[in-house]
C-alpha positions, 0 to 999 in steps of 0.5 A: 462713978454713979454708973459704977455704984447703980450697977454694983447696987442693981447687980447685988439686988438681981444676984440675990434675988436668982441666988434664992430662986436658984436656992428652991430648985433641984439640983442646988448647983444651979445655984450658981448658975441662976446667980452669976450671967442672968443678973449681970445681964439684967443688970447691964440692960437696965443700966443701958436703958437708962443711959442710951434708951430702949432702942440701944438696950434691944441691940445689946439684948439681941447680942446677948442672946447670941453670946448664950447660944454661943456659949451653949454651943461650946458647953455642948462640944465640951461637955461631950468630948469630956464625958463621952470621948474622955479627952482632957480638959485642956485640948477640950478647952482649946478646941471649944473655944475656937468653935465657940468664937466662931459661932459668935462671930458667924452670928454677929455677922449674919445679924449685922447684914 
């Protein structure tokens, strides 16, 4: 129940604080963005540092740079299927998660060697 409360606290604190840097830049739909992913994974390191040390946190942070490439890789297909290709969002969606779960686990498997 502590872990939940640190990180409901901690989280709430980095949320606020990229909501505000996310406030200052152009376009204000970056807002969102700056908010939600970089302060859960802040977070989430933070939390892990202090529960299983430094050398654990490193492996998690590695991971989570992978999952942002993955991620940028489907935002990618996605985005160009929707605006150049004009598919619908549903056979985009489908298909850019297959490439998305494919790139996440060509890369944990190429790092876990």
């Amino acid at each position: 129940m502590q872990d939940m409360v640190m990180r409901a606290v901690l989280g709430g604190i980095v949320v606020s604080t990229f909501a505000l840097l996310g406030d200052v830049l152009k376009p204000k739909s970056f807002a969102g963005l700056f908010a939600a992913a970089p302060s859960v994974a802040l977070a989430t390191l933070a939390l892990a540092v202090h529960k299983h040390g430094a050398d654990y946190a490193s492996i998690e942070g590695e991971f989570m740079l992978l999952g942002a490439v993955a991620f940028f890789i489907y935002a990618s297909v996605a985005s160009r299927l929707m605006m150049r290709q004009k598919w619908a969002a549903l056979p985009v969606t489908a298909l850019a998660l297959v490439i998305w779960l494919g790139a996440a686990l060509g890369m944990e498997r190429w790092v876990a060697r």
